[in-house]
N, C-alpha and C positions, 0 to 999 in steps of 0.2 A: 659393776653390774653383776650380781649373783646370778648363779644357776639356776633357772626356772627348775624347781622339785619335780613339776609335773611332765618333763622331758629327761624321759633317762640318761638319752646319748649313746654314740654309735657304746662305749666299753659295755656300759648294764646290758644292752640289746644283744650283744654277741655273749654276755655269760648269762643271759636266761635263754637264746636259743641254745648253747651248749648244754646248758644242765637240761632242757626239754629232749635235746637229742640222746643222751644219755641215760634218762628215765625212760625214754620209748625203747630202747635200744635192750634195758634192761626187764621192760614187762615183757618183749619179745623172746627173753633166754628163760623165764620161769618154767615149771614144770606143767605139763598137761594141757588142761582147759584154759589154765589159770590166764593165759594172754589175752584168749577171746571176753572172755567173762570181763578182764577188767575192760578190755576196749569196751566193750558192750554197755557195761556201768558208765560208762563217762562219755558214752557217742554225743555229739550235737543233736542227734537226733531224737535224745529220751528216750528209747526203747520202755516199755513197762515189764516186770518182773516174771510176768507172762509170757510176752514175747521173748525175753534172753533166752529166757527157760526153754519154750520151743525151740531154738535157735540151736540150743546147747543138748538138745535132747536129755534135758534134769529135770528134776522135781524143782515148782517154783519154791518150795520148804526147804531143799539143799543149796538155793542159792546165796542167802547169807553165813550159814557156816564156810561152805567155799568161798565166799570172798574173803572173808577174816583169814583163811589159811593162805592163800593167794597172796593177803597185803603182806602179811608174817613172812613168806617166802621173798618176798619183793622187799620188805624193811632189811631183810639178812643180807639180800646180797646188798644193797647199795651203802650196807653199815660196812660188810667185808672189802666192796670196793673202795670206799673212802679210807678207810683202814690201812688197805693195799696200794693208796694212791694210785687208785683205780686201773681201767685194764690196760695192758700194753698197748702200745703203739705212739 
């Protein structure tokens, strides 16, 4: 009897919630805005571009260069942590 594909199983479950906790853990050490902005981009809630913007007190025109600078920041560290074989502990 194969493994149904469509059930990951407790392993896959515990290393997508690890790697989930690890990505969050890592938007939260970025610099500046860059946390809220991404939360904001990816809420359940869909904020529109407008509302981040109010949110963040920016220009709705500044919020796609800031995000590009944000994910660059976010790409660095988690290239430096995997790198590093990630953070202590």
């Amino acid at each position: 009897d194969p493994a149904d594909p469509a059930d990951p199983g407790p392993e896959r479950l515990a290393l997508n919630a690890a790697r989930g906790r690890a990505l969050r853990d890592a938007v939260r050490r970025l610099p500046g805005r860059c946390p809220r902005l991404l939360e904001a981009l990816l809420s359940p809630q869909d904020p529109t571009y407008r509302e981040i913007a109010g949110a963040l007190a920016m220009s709705q025109g500044s919020l796609g260069p800031e995000r590009s600078r944000c994910l660059g920041c976010l790409r660095r560290l988690l290239a430096a942590e995997v790198a590093g074989g990630g953070r202590g502990g």
